[in-house]
PAKOLNU-796018 format. One line per 10 residues: number of its first residue (from 1); their letters; for each residue x, y, z of N, C-alpha, C, O, CB. Coordinates in nm, 3 decimals. Glycine has a CB too. Layout:
# residues N
NUM) a) X/Y/Z/X/Y/Z/X/Y/Z/X/Y/Z/X/Y/Z ~ ... .
# end
This chain:
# residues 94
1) xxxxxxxxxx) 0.084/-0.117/0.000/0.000/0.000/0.000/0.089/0.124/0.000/0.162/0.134/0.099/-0.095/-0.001/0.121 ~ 0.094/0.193/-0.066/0.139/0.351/-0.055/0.022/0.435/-0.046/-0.083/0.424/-0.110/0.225/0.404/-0.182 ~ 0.060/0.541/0.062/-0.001/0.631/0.111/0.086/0.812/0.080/0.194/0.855/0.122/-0.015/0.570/0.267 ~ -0.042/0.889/-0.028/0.025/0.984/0.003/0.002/1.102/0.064/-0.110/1.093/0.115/0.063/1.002/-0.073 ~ 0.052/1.217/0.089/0.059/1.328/0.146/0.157/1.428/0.086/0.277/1.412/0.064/0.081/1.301/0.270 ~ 0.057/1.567/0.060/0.163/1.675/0.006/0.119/1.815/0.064/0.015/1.849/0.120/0.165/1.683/-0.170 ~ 0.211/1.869/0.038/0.280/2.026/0.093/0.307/2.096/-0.010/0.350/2.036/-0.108/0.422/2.028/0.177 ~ 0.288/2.256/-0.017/0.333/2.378/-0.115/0.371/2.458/0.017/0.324/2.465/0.131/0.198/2.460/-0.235 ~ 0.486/2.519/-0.055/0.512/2.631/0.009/0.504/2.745/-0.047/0.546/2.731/-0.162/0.609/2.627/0.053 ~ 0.467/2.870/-0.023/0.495/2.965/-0.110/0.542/3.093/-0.029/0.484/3.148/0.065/0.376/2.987/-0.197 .
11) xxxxxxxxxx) 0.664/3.127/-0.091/0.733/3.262/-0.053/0.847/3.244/0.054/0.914/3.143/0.033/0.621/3.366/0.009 ~ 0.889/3.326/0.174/1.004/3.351/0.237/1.006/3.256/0.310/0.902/3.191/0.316/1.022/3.465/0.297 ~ 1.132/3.210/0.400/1.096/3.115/0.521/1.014/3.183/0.634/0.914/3.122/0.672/1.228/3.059/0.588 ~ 1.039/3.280/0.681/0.977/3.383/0.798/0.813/3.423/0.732/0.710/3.388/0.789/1.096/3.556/0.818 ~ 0.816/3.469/0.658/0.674/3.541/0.549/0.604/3.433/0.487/0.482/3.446/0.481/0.726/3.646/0.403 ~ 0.649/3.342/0.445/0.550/3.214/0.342/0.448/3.195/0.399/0.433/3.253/0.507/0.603/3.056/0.318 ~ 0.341/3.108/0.346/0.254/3.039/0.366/0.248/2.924/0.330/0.279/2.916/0.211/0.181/3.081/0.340 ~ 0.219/2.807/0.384/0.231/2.644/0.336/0.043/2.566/0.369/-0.050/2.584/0.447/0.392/2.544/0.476 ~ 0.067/2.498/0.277/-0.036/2.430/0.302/0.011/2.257/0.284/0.072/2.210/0.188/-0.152/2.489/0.202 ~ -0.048/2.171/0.427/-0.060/2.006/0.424/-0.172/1.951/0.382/-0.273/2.015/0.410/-0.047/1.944/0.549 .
21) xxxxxxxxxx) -0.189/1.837/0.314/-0.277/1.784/0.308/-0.274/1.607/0.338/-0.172/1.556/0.384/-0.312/1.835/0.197 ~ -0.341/1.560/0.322/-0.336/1.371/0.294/-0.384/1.377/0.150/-0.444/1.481/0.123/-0.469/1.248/0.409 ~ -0.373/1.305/0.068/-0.404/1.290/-0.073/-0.446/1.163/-0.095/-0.504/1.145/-0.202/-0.296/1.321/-0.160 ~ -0.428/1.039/0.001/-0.494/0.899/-0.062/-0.601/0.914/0.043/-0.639/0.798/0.058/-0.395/0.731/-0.061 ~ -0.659/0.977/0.110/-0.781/1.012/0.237/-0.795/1.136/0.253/-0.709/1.224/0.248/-0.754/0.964/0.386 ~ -0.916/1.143/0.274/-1.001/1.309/0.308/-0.975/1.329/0.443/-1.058/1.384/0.515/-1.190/1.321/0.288 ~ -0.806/1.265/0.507/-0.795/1.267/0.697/-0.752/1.370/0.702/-0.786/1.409/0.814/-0.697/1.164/0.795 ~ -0.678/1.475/0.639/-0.613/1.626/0.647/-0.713/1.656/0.517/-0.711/1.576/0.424/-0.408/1.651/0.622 ~ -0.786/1.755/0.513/-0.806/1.852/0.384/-0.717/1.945/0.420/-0.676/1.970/0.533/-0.955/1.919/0.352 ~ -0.670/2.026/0.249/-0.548/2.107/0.303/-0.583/2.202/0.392/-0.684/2.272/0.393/-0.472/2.176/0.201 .
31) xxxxxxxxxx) -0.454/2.199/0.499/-0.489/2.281/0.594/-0.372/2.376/0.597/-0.260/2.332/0.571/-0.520/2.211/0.720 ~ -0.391/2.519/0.630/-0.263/2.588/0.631/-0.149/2.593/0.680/-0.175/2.522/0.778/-0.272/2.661/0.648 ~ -0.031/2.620/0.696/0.073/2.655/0.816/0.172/2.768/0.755/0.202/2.794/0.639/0.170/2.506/0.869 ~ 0.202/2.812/0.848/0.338/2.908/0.834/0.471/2.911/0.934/0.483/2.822/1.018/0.287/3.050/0.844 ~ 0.538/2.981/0.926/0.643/2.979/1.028/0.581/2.995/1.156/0.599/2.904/1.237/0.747/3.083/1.007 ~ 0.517/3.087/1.189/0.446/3.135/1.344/0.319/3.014/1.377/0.244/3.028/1.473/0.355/3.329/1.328 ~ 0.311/2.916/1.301/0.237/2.833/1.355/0.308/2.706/1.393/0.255/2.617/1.460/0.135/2.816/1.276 ~ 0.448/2.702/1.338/0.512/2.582/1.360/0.603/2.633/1.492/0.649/2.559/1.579/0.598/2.524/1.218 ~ 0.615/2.746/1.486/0.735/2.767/1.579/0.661/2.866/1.723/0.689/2.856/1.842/0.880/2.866/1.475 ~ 0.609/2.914/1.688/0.520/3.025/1.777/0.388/3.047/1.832/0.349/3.148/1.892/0.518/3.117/1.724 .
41) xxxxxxxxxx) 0.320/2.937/1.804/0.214/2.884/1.880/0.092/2.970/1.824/0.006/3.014/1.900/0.240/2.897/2.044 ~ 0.086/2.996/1.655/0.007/3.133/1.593/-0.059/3.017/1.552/0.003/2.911/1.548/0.073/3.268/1.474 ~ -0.201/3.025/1.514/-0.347/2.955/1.471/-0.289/2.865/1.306/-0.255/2.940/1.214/-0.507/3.120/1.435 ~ -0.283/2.754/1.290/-0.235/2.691/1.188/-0.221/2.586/1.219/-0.230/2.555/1.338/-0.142/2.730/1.138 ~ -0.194/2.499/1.126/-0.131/2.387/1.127/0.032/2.323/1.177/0.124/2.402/1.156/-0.152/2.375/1.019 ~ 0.074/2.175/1.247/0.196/2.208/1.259/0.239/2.086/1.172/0.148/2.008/1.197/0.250/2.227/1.407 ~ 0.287/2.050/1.123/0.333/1.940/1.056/0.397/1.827/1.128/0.363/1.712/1.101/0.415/1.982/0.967 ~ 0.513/1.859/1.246/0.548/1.784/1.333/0.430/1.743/1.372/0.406/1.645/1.302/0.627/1.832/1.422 ~ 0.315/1.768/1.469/0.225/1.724/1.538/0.132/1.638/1.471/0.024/1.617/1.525/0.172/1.818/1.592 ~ 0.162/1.581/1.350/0.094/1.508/1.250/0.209/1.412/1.237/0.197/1.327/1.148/0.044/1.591/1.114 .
51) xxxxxxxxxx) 0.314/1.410/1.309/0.393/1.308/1.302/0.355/1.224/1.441/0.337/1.102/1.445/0.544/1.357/1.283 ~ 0.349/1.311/1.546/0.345/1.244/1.692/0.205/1.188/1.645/0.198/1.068/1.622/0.353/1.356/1.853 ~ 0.130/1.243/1.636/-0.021/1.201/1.601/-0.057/1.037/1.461/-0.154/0.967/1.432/-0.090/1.382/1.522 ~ 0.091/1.046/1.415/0.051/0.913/1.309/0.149/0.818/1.401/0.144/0.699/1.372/0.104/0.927/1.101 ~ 0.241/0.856/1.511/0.345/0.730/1.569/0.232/0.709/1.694/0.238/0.594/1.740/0.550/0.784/1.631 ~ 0.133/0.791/1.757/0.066/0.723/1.838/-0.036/0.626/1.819/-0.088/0.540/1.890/0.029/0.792/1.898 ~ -0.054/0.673/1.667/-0.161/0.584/1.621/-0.118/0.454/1.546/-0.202/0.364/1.539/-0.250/0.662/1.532 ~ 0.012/0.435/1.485/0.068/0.305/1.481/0.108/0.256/1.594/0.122/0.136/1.568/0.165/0.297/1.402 ~ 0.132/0.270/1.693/0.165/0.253/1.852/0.071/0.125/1.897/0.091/0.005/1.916/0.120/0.408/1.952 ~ -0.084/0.246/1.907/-0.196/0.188/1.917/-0.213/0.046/1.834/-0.215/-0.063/1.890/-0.287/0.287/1.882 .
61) xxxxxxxxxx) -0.222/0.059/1.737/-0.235/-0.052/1.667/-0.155/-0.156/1.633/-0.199/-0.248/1.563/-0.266/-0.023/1.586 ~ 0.004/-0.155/1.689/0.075/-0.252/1.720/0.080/-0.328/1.798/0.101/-0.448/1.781/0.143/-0.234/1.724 ~ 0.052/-0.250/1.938/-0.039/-0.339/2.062/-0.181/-0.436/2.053/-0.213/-0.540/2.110/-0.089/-0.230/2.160 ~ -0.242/-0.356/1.961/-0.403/-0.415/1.954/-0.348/-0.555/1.879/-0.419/-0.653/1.902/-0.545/-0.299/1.841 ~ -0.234/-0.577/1.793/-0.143/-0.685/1.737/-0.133/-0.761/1.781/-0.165/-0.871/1.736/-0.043/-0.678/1.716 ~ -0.078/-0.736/1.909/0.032/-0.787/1.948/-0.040/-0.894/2.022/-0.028/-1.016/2.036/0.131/-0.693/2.021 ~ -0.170/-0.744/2.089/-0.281/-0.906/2.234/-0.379/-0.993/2.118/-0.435/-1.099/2.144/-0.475/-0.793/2.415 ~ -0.384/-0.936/2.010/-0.462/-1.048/1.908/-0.369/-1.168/1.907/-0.402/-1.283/1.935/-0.485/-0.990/1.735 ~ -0.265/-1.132/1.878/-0.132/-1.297/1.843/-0.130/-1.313/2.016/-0.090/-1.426/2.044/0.112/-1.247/1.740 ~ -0.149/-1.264/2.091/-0.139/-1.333/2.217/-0.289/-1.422/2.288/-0.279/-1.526/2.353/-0.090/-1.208/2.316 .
71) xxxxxxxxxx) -0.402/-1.361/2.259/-0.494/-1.417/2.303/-0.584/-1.303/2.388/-0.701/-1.319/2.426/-0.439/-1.533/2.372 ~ -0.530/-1.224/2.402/-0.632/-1.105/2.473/-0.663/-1.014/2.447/-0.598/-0.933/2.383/-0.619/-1.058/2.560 ~ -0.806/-0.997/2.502/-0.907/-0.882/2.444/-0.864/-0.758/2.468/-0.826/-0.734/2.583/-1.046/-0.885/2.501 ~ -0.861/-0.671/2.388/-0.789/-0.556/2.409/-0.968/-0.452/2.416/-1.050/-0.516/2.349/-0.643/-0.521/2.254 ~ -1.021/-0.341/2.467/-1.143/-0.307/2.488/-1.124/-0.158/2.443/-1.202/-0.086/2.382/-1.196/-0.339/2.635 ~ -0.952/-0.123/2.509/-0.950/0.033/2.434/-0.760/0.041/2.473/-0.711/-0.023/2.567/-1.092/0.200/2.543 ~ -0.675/0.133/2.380/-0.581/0.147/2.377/-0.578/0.327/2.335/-0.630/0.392/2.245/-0.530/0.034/2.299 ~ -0.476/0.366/2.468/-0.482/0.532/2.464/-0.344/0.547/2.417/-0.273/0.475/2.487/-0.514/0.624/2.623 ~ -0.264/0.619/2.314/-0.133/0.664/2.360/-0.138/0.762/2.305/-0.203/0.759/2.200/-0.015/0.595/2.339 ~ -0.073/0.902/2.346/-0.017/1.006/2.360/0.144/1.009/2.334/0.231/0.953/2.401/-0.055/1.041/2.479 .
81) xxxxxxxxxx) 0.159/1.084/2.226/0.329/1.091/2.116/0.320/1.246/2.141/0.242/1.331/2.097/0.330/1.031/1.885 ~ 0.453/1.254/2.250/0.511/1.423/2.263/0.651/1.445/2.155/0.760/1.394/2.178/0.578/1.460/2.459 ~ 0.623/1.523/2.044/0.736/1.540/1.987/0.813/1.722/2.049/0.766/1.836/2.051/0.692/1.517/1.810 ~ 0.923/1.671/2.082/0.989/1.791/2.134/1.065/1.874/1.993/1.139/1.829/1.906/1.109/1.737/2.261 ~ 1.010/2.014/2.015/1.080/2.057/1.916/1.191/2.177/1.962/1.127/2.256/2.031/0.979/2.100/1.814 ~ 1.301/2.211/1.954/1.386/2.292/1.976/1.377/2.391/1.869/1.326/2.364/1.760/1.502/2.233/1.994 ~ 1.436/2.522/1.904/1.486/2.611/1.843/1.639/2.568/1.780/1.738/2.571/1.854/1.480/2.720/1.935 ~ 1.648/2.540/1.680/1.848/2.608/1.590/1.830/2.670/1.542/1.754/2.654/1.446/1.957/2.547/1.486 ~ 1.884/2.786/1.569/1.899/2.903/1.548/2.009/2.915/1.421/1.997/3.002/1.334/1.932/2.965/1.678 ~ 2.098/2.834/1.423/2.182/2.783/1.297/2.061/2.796/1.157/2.055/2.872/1.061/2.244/2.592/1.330 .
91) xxxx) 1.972/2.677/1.206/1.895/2.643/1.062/1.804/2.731/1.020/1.748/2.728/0.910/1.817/2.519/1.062 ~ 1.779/2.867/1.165/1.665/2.948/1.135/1.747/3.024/1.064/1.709/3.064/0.954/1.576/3.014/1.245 ~ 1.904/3.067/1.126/1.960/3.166/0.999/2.046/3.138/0.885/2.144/3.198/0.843/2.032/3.263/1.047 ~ 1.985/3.030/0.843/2.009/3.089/0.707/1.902/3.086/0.600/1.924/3.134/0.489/2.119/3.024/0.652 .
# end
């Protein structure tokens, strides 16, 4: 199975505007982002948080696996994926 997903960017790194989407599922319609939404907590989309959000959800469903090949009923499986993001200031200037 391949699954895809795409991104435009348009304009400065600081000034642009970007848009994500999913493209083999209607699970993201494109949604916007910019710099101040990835880095600065401004109304948008973040792209990282669509990463923590697809490793908790393969997480989930590796376990629900795992008690099927073992023999037990699994009723509900929660996990929560914190991706830490830092500032480099290196990669912001240039």
């Amino acid at each position: 199975m391949i699954v895809t997903g795409k991104s435009q960017w348009n304009g400065s790194f600081f000034d642009g505007t970007g848009t994500l989407e999913t493209v083999t599922s209607d699970t993201v319609p494109s949604t916007p982002y910019t710099f101040a939404s990835r880095f600065e907590g401004a109304p948008g989309a973040i792209p990282e948080e669509l990463l923590a959000a697809g490793h908790a959800g393969c997480y989930n469903h590796a376990l629900a696996n795992i008690a099927r090949q073992q023999g037990v009923s699994v009723d509900s499986i929660t996990t929560t994926a914190e991706l830490t993001m830092g500032g480099d200031e290196r990669a912001i200037a240039l």
